[in-house]
C-alpha positions as CSV (number, residue, x, y, z in Angstrom):
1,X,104.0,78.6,107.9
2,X,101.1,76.4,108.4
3,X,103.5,72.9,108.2
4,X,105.1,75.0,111.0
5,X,102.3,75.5,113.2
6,X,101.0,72.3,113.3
7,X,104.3,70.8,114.2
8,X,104.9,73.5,116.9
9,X,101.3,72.7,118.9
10,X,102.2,68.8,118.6
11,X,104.9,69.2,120.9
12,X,103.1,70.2,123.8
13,X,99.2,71.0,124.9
14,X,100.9,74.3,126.4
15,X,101.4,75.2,123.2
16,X,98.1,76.3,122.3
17,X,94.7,76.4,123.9
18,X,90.8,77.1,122.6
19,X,90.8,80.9,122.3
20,X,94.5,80.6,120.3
21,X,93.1,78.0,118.4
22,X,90.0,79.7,117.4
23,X,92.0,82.9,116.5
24,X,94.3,81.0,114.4
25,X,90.7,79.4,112.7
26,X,89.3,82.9,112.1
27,X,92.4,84.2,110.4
28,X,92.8,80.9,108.0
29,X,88.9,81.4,107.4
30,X,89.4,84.9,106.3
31,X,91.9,83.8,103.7
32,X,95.0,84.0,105.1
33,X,97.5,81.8,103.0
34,X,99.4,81.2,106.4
35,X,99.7,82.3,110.2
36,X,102.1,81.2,113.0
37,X,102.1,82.1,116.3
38,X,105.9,83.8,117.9
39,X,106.4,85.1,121.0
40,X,106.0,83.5,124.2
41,X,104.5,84.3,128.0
42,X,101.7,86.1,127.1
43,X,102.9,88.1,124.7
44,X,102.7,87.1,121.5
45,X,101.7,87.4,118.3
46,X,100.6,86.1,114.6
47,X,102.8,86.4,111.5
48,X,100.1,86.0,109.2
49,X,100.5,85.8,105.1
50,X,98.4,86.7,102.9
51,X,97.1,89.0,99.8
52,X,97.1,92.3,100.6
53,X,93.3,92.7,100.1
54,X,93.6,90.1,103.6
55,X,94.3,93.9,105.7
56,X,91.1,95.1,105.5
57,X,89.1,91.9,106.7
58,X,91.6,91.7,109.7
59,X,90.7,95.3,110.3
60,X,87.6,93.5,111.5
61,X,88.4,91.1,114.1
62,X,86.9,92.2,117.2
63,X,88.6,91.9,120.7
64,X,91.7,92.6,122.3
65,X,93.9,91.8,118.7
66,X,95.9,94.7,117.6
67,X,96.8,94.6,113.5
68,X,100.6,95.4,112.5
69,X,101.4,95.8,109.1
70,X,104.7,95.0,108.1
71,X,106.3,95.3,104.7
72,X,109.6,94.2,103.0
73,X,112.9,96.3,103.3
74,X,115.1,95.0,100.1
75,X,118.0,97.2,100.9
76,X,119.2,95.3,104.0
77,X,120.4,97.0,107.0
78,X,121.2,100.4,107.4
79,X,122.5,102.4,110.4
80,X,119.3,104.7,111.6
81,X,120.7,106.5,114.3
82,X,124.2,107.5,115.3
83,X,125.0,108.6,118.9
């Protein structure tokens, strides 16, 4: 994730900017093993990778950041809802 990153905010200044940056800093200080940013316009996001004990120091970030947990589904896709 991190190779990924790096390549992605060569391509272009627009990529990133300081308060991005320093986010992406903050999270690879707090032991992340990995963060990339998705999304685009505004609206996106971190996939960040890490030990599980890495939840409770994100908990802490201050500001406007919003914490998602996701988890791993190993049975695939499944129908949810049938109309």
């Amino acid at each position: 994730m991190g190779d990924a990153w790096k390549e992605k905010r060569g391509i272009s200044a627009a990529v990133s900017g300081s308060e991005i940056d320093s986010l992406h800093d903050e999270i690879m200080s707090l032991g992340a093993s990995g963060a990339k940013l998705l999304g685009a316009g505004g609206g996106g996001f971190f996939l960040v990778h890490g030990e599980s004990s890495l939840r409770k120091r994100l908990e802490k970030l201050e500001g406007k950041n919003r914490l998602i947990p996701l988890g791993m589904d190993h049975k695939g896709s499944t129908i949810i809802f049938e109309g």
